[in-house]
C-alpha positions in Angstrom: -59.3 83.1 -1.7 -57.4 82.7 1.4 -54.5 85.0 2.0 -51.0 82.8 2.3 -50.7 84.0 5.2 -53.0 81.7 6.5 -52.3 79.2 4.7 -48.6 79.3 5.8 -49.8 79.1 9.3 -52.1 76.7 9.0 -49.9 74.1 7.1 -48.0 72.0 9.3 -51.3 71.3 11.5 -53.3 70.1 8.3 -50.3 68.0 7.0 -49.7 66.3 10.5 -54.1 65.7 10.2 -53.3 64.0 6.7 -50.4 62.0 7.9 -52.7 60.9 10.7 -54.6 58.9 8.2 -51.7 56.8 7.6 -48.7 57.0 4.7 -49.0 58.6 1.4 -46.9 60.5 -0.6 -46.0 64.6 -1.7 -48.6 64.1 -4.5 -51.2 62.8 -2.4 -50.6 65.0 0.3 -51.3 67.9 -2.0 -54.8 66.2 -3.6 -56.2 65.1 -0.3 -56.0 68.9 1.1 -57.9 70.0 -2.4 -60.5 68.0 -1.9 -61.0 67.7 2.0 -61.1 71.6 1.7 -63.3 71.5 -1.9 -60.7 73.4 -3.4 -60.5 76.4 -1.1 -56.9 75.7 -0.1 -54.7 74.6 -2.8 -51.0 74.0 -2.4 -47.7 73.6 -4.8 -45.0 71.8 -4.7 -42.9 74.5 -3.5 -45.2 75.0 -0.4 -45.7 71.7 0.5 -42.2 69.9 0.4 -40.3 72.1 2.5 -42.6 72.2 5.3 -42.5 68.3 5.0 -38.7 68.9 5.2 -38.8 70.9 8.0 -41.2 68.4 9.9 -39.1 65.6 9.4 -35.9 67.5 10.5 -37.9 68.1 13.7 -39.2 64.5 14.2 -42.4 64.9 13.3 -42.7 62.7 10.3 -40.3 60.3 8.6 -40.1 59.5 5.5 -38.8 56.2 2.8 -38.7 55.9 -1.0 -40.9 53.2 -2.2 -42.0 51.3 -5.1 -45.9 52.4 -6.0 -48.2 50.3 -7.6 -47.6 51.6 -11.1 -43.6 51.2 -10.8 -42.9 54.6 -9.7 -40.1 55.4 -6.9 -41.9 57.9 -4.4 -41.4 59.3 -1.2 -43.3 58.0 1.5 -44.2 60.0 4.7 -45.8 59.1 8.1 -46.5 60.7 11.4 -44.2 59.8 14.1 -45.5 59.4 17.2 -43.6 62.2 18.3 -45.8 63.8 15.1 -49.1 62.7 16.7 -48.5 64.7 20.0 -47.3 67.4 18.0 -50.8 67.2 15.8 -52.9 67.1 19.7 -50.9 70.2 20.4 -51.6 71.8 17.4 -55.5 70.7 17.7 -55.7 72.4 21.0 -54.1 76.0 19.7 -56.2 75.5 16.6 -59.5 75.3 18.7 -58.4 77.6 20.9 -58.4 80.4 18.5 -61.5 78.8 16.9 -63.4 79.0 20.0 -62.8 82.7 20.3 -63.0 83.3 16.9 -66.4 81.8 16.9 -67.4 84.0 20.1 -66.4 87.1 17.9 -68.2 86.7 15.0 -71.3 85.5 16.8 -73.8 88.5 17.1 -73.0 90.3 20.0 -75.7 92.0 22.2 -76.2 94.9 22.1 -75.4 97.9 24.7 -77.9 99.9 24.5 
């Protein structure tokens, strides 16, 4: 289980990766990050669409209400391309913490 702590953190980066795929909607946005992450990180409605709020108040993404294939009205979002510098930001702070992470957990010599 990851704690929500992380997962709050780590939201608007994975949501700016997805949008980088092209346009899909709430719904979509939600299945694609249970199944990229094999059902590790699973997120509700009431995570997901205020961060996608909050990313399109800041530019990030914008979002329209269209007609899906089965006759549905959703709502739409893509990655500006304000977004996509944004997402290369947030790649390099992700790796960043990754790398040292990584240098952390790797055994360490020892002292002795």
């Amino acid at each position: 289980m990851v704690s929500k702590a992380l997962i709050a953190a780590s939201t608007k980066p994975m949501i700016l990766s997805i949008l980088a795929g092209g346009e899909i909607y709430g719904y979509q946005i939600i299945h694609s990050m249970i199944e990229i992450s094999g059902g590790i990180l699973e997120w509700s409605e009431g995570t997901i669409y205020p961060v996608l709020h909050r990313l399109e108040k800041d530019g990030f993404i914008r979002s329209q209400w269209k007609m899906s294939n089965n006759g549905r009205h959703r709502k739409y979002y893509r990655l500006t391309a304000f977004g996509r510098k944004e997402l290369e930001k947030e790649k390099k702070q992700w790796m960043s913490v990754h790398n040292v992470l990584s240098k952390l957990w790797a055994p360490l010599p020892s002292f002795d």
